[in-house]
PDB file of N, CA, C and O in Angstrom:
ATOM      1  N   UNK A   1       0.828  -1.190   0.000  1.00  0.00           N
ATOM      2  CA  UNK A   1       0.000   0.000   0.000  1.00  0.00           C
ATOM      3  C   UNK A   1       0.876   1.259   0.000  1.00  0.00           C
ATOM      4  O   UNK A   1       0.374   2.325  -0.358  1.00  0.00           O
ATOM      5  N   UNK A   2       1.729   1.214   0.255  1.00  0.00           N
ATOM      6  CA  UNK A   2       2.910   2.771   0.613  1.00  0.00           C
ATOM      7  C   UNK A   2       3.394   2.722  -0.335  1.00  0.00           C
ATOM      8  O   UNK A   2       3.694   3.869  -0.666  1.00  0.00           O
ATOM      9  N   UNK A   3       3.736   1.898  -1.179  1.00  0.00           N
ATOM     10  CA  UNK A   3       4.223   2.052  -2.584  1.00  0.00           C
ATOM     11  C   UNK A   3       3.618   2.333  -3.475  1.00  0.00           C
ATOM     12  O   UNK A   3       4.105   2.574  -4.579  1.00  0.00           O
ATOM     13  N   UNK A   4       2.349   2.367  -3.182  1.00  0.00           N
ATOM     14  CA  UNK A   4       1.071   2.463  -4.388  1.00  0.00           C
ATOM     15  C   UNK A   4       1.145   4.483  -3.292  1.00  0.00           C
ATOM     16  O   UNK A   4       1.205   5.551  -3.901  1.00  0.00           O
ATOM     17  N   UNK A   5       1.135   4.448  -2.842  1.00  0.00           N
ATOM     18  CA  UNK A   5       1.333   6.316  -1.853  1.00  0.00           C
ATOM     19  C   UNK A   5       2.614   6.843  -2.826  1.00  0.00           C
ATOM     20  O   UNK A   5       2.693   7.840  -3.542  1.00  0.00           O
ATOM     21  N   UNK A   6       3.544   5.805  -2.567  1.00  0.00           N
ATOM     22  CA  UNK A   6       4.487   6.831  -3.262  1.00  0.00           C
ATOM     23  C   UNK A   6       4.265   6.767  -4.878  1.00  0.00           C
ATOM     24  O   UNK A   6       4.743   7.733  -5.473  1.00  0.00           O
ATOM     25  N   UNK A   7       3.808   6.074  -5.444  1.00  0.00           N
ATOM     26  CA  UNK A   7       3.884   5.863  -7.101  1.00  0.00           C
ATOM     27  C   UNK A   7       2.841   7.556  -7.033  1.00  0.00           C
ATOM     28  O   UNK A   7       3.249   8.623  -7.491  1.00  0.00           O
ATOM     29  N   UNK A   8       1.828   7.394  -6.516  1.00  0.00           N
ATOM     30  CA  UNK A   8       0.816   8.348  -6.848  1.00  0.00           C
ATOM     31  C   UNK A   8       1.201   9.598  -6.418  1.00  0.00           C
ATOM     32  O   UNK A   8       0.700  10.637  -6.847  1.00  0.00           O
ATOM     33  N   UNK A   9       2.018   9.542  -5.636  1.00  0.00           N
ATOM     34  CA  UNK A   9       2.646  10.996  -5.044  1.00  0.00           C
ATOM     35  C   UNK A   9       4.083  11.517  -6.341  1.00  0.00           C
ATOM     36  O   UNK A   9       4.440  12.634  -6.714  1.00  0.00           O
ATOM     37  N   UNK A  10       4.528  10.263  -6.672  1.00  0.00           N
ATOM     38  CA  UNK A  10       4.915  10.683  -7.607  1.00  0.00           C
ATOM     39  C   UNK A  10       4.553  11.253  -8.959  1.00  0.00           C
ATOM     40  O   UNK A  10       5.055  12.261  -9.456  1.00  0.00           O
ATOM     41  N   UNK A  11       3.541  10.421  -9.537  1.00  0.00           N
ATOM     42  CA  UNK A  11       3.114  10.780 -10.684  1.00  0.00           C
ATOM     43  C   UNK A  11       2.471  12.268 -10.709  1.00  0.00           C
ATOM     44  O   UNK A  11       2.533  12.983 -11.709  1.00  0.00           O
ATOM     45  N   UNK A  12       1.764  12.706  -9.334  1.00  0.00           N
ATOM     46  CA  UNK A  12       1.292  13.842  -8.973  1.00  0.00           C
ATOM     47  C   UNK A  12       2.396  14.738  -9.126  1.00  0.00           C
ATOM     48  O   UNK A  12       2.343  15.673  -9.925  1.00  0.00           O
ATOM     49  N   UNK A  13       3.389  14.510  -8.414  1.00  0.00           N
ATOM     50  CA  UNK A  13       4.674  15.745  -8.718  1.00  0.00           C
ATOM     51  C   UNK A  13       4.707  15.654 -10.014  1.00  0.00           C
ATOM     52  O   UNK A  13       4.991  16.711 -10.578  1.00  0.00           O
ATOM     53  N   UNK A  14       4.460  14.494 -10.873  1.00  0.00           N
ATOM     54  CA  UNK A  14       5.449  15.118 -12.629  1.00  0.00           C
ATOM     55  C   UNK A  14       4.327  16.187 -12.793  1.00  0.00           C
ATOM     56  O   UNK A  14       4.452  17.404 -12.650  1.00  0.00           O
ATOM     57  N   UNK A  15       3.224  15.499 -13.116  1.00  0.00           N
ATOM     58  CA  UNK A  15       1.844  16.587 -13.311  1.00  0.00           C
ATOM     59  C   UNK A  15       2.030  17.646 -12.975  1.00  0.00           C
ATOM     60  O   UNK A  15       1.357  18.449 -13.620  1.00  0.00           O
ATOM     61  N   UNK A  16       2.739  18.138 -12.131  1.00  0.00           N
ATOM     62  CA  UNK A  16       2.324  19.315 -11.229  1.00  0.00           C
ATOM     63  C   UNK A  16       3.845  19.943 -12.279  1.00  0.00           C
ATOM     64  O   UNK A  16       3.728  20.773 -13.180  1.00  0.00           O
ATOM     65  N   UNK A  17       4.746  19.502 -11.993  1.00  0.00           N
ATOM     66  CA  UNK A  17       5.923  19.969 -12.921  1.00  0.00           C
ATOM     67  C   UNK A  17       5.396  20.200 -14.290  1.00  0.00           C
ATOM     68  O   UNK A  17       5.828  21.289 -14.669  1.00  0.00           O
ATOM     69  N   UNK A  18       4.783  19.747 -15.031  1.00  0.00           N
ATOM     70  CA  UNK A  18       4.141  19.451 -16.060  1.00  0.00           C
ATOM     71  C   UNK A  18       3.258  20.967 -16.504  1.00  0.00           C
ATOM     72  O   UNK A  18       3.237  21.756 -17.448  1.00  0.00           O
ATOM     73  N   UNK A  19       2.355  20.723 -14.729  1.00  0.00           N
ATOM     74  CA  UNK A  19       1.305  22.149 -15.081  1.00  0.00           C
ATOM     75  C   UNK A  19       2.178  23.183 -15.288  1.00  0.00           C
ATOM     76  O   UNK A  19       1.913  23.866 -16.277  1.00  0.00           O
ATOM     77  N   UNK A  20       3.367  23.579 -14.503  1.00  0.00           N
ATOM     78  CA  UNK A  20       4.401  24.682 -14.405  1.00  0.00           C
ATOM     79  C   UNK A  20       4.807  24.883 -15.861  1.00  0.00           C
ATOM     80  O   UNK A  20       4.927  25.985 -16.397  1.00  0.00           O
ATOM     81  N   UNK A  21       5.014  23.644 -16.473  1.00  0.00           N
ATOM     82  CA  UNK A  21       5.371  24.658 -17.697  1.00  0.00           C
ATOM     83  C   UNK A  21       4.741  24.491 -18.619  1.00  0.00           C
ATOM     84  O   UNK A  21       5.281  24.611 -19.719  1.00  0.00           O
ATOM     85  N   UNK A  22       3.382  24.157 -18.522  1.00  0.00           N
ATOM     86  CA  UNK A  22       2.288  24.563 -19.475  1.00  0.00           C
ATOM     87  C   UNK A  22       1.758  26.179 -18.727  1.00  0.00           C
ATOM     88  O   UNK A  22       1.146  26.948 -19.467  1.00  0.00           O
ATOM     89  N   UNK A  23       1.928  26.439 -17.828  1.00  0.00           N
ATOM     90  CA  UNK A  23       1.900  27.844 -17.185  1.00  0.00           C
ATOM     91  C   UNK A  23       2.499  29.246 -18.131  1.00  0.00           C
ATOM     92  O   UNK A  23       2.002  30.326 -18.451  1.00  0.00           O
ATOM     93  N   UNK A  24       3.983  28.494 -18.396  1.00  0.00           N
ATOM     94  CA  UNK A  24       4.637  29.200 -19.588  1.00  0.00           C
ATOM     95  C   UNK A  24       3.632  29.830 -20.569  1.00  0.00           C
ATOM     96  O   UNK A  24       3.720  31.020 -20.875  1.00  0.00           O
ATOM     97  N   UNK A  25       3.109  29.387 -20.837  1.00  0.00           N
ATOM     98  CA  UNK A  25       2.167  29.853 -22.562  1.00  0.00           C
ATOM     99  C   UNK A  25       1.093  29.329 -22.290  1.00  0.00           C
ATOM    100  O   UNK A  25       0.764  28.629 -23.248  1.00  0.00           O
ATOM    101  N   UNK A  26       0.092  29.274 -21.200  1.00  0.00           N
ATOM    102  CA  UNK A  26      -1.212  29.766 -20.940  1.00  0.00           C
ATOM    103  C   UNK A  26      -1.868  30.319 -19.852  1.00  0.00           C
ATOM    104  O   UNK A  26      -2.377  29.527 -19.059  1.00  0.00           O
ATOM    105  N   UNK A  27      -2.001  31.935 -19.568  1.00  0.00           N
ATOM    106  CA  UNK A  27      -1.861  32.651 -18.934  1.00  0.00           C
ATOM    107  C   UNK A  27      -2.644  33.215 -18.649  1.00  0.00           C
ATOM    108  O   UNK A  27      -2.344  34.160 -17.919  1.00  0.00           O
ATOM    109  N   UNK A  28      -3.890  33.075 -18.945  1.00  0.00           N
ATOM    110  CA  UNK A  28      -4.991  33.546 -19.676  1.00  0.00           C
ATOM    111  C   UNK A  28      -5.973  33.441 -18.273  1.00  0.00           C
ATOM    112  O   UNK A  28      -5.423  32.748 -17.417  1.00  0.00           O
ATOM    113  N   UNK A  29      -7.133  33.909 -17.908  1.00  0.00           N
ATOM    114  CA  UNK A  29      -8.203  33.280 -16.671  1.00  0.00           C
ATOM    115  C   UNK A  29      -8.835  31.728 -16.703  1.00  0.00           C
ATOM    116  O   UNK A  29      -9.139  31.016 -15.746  1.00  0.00           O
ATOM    117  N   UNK A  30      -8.913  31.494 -17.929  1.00  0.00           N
ATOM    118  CA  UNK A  30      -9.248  30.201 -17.983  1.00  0.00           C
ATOM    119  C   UNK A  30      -8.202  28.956 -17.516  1.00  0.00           C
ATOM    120  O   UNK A  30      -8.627  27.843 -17.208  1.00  0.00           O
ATOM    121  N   UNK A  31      -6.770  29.316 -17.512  1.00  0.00           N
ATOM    122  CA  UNK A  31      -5.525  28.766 -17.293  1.00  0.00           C
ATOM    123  C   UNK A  31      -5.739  28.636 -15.542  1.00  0.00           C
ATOM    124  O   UNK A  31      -5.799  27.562 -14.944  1.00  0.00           O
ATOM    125  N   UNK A  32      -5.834  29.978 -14.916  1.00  0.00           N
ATOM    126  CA  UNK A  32      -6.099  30.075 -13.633  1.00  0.00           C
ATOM    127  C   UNK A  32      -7.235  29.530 -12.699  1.00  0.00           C
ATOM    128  O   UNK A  32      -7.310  29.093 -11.551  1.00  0.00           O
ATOM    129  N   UNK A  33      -8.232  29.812 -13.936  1.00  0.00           N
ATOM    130  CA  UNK A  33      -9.652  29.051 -13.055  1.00  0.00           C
ATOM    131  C   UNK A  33      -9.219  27.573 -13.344  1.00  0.00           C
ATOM    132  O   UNK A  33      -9.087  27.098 -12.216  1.00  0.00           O
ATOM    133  N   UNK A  34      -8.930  26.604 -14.249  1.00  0.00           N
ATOM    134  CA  UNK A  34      -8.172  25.552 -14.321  1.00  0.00           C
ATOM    135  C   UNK A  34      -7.495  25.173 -13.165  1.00  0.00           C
ATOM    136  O   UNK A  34      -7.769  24.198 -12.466  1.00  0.00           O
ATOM    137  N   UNK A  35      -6.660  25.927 -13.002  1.00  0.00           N
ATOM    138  CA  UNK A  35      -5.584  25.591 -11.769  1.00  0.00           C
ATOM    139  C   UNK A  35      -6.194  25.404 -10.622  1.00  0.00           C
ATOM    140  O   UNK A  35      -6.105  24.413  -9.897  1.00  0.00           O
ATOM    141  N   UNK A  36      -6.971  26.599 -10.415  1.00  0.00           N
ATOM    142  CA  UNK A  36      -7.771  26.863  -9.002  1.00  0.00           C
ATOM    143  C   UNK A  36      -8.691  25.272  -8.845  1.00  0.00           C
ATOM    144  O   UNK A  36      -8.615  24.442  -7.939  1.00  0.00           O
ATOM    145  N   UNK A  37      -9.467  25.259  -9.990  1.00  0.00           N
ATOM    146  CA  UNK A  37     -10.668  24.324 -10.204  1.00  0.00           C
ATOM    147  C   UNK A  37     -10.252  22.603  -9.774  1.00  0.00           C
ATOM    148  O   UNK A  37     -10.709  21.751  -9.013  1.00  0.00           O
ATOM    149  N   UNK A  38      -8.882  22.729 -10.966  1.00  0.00           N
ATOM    150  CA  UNK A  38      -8.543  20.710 -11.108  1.00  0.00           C
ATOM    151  C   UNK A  38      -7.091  20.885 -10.216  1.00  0.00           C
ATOM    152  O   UNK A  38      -7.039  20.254  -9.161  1.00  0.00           O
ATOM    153  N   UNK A  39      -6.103  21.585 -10.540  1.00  0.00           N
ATOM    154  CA  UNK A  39      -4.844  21.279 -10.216  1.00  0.00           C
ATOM    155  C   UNK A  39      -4.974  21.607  -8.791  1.00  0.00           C
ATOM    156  O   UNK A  39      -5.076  20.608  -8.079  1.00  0.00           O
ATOM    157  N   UNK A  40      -4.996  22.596  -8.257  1.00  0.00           N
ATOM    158  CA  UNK A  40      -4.983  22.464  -6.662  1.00  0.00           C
ATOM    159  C   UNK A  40      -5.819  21.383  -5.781  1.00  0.00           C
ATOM    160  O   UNK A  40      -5.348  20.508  -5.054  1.00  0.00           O
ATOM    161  N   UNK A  41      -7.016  21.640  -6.006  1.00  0.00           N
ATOM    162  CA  UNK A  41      -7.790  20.293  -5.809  1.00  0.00           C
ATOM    163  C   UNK A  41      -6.950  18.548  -5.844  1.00  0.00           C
ATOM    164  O   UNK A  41      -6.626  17.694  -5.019  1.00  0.00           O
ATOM    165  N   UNK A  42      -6.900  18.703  -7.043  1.00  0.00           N
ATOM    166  CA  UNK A  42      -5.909  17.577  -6.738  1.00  0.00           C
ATOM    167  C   UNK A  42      -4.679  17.226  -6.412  1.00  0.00           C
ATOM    168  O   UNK A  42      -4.357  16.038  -6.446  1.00  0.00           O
ATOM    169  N   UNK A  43      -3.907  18.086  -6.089  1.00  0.00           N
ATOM    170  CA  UNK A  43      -2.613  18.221  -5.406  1.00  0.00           C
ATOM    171  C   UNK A  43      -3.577  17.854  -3.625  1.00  0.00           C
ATOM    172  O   UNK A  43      -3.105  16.931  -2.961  1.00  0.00           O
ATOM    173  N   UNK A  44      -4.215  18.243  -3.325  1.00  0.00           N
ATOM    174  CA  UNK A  44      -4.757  18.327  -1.874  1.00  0.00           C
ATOM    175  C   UNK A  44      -5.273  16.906  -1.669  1.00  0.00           C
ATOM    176  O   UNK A  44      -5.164  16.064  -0.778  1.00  0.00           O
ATOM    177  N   UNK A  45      -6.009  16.996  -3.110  1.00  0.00           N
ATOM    178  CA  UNK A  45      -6.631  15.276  -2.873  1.00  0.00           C
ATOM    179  C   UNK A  45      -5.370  14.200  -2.205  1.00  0.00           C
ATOM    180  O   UNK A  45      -5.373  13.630  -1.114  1.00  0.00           O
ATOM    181  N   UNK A  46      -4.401  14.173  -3.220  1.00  0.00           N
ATOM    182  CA  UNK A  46      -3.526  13.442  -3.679  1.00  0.00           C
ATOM    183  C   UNK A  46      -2.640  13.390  -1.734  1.00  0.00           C
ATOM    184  O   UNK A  46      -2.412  12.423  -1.007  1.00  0.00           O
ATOM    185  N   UNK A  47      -2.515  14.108  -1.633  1.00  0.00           N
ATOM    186  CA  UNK A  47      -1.952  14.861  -0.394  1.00  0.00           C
ATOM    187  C   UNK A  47      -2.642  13.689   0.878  1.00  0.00           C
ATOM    188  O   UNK A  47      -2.063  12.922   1.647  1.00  0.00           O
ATOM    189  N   UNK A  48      -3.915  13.943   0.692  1.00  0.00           N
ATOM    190  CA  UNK A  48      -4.508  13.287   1.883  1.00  0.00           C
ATOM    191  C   UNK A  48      -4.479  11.998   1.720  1.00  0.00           C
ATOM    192  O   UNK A  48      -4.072  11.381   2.704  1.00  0.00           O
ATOM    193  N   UNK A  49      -4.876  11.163   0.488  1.00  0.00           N
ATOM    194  CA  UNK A  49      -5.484  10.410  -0.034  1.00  0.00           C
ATOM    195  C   UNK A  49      -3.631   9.216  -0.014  1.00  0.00           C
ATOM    196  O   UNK A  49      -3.597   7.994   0.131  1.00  0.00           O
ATOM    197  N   UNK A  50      -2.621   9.988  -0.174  1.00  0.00           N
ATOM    198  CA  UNK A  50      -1.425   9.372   0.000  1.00  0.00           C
ATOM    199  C   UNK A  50      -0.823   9.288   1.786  1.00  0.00           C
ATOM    200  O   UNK A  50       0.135   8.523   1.897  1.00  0.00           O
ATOM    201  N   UNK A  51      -1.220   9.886   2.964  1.00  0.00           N
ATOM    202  CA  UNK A  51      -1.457  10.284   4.016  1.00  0.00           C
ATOM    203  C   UNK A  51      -2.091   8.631   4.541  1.00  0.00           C
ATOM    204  O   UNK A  51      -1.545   7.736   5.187  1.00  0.00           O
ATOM    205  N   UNK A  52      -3.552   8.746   3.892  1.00  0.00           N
ATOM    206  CA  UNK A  52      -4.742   8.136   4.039  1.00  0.00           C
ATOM    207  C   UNK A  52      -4.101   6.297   4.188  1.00  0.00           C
ATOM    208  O   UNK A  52      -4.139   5.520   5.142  1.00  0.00           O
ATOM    209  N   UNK A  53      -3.492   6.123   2.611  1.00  0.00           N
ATOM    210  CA  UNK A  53      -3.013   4.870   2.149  1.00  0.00           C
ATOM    211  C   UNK A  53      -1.752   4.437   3.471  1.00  0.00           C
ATOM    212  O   UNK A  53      -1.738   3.307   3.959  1.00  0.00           O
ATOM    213  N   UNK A  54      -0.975   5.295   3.813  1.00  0.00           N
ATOM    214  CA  UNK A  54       0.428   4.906   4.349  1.00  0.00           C
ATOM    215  C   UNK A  54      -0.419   4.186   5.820  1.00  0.00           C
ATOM    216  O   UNK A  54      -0.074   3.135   6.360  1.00  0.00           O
ATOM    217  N   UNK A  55      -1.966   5.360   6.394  1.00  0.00           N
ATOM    218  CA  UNK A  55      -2.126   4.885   7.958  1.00  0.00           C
ATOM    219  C   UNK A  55      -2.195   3.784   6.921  1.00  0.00           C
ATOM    220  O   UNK A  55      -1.097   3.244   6.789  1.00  0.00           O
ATOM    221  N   UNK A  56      -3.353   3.169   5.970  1.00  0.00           N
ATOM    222  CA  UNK A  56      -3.632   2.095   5.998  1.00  0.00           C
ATOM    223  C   UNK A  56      -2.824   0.562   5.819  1.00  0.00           C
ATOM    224  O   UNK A  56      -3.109  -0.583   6.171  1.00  0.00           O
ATOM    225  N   UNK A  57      -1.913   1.047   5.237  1.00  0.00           N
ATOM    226  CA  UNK A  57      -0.982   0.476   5.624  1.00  0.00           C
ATOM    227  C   UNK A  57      -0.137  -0.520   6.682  1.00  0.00           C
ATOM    228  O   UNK A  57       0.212  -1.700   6.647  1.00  0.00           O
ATOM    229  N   UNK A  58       0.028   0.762   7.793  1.00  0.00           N
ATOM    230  CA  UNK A  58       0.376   0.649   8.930  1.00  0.00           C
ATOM    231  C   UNK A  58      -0.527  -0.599   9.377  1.00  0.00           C
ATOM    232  O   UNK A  58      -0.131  -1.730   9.658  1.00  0.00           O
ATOM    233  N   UNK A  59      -1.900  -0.087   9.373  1.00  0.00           N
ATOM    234  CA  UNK A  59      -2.662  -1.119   9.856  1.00  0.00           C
ATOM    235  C   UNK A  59      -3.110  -2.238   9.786  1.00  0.00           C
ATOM    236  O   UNK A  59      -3.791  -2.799  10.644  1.00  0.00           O
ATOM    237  N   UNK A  60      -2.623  -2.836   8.327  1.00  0.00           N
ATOM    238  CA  UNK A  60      -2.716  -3.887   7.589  1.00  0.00           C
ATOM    239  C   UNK A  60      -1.331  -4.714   8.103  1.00  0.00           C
ATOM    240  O   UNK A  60      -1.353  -5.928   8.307  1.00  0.00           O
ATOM    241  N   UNK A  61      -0.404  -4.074   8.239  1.00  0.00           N
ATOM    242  CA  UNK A  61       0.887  -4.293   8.980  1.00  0.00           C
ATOM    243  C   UNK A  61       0.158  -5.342  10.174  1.00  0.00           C
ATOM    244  O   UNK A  61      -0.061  -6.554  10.167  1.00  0.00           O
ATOM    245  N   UNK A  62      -0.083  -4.323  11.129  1.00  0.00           N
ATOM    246  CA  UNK A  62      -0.559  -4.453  12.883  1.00  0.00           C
ATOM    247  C   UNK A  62      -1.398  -6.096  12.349  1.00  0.00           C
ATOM    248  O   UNK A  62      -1.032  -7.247  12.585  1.00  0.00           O
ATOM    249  N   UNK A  63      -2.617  -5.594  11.568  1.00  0.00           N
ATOM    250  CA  UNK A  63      -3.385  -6.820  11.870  1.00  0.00           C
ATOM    251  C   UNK A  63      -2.935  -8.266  11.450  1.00  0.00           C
ATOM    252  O   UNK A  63      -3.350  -9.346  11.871  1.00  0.00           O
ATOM    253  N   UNK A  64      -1.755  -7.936  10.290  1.00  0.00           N
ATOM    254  CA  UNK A  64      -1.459  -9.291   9.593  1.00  0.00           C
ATOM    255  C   UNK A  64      -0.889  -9.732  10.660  1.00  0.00           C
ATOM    256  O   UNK A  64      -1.219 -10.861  11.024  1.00  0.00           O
ATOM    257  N   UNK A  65       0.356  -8.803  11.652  1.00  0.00           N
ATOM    258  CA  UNK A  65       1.110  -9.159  12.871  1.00  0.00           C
ATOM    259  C   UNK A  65       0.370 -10.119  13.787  1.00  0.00           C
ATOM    260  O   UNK A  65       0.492 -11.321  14.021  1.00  0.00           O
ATOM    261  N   UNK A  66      -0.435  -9.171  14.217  1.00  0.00           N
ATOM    262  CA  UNK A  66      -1.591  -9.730  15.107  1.00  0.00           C
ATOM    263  C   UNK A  66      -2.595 -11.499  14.697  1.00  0.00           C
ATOM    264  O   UNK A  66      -3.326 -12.233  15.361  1.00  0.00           O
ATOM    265  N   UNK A  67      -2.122 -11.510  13.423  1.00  0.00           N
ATOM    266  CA  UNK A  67      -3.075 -12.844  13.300  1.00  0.00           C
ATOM    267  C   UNK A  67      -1.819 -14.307  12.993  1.00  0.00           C
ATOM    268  O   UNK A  67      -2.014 -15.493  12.728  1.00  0.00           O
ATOM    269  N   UNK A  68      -0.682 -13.578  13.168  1.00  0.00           N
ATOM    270  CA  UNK A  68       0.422 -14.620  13.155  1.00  0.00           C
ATOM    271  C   UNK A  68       0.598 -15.113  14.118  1.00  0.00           C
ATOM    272  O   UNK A  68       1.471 -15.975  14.220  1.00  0.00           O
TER     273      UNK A  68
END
């Protein structure tokens, strides 16, 4: 499960590198309401949702422990 956190935390950083330089040459309000709308949003998603996976993780850990 933490590896599937980091793959997605990764792929999120290229994206996000990605948006930066599509930033370059579209500048426009629609570029911004974009950003505001999908890209931050999902930087936050991604954020929690990789957070989310690692407890679960942890806990999948504990219980497999626990049933050995």
């Amino acid at each position: 499960m933490s590896g599937n956190a980091a793959r997605v935390t990764a792929l999120t950083r290229d994206l996000s590198n990605k948006w930066e330089n599509t930033k370059n040459y579209w500048r426009d309000a629609k570029a911004q309401e974009f950003e505001r709308q999908y890209i931050e949003e999902l930087l936050n998603s991604v954020d929690k949702a990789a957070t989310v996976m690692e407890q679960l993780d942890k806990l999948i850990g504990k219980i497999r422990h626990d049933c050995e």
